[in-house]
N, C-alpha and C positions, 0 to 999 in steps of 0.2 A: 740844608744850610745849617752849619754849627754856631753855635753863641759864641761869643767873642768873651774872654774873660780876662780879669785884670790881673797883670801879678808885677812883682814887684824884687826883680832879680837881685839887684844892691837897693840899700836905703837910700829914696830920692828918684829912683829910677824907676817910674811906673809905664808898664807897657800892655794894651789891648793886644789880644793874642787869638789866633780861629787854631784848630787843630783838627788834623786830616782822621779819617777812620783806624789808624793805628795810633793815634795822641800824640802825632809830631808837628810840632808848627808847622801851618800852611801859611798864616800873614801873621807877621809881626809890626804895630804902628805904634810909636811914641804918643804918649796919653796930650802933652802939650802940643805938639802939631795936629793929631785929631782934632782937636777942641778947636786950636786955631782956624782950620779950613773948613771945620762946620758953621764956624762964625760966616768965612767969605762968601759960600756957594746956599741959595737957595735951592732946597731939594724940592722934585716933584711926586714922590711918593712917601707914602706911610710906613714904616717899619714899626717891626715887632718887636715885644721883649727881649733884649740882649741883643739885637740887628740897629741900634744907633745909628751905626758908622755907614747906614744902605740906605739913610731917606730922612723924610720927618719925621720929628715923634710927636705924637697927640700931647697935649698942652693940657 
């Protein structure tokens, strides 16, 4: 599983991004709706370094 990183195509526009074993996007999510639906959804697992988007993270 690859780390999700940030980038920021135009100004204002930040997107988490995974990238497949040749470095082509495999998911692309909007930094604001991530954020938003980790608010909604209680996760039941712990995720690692750079895996946010896959559980909880330790506090």
């Amino acid at each position: 599983m690859t780390k999700r990183e940030l980038i920021e195509p135009t100004p204002g526009d930040k997107r988490y991004v995974r990238r497949d074993e040749k470095g082509r996007f495999k998911e692309v999510d909007d930094v604001g709706r991530s954020l938003s639906q980790d608010r909604k959804r209680h996760a039941k697992n712990d995720a690692g370094p750079g895996q946010g988007d896959r559980g909880d993270r330790k506090h």
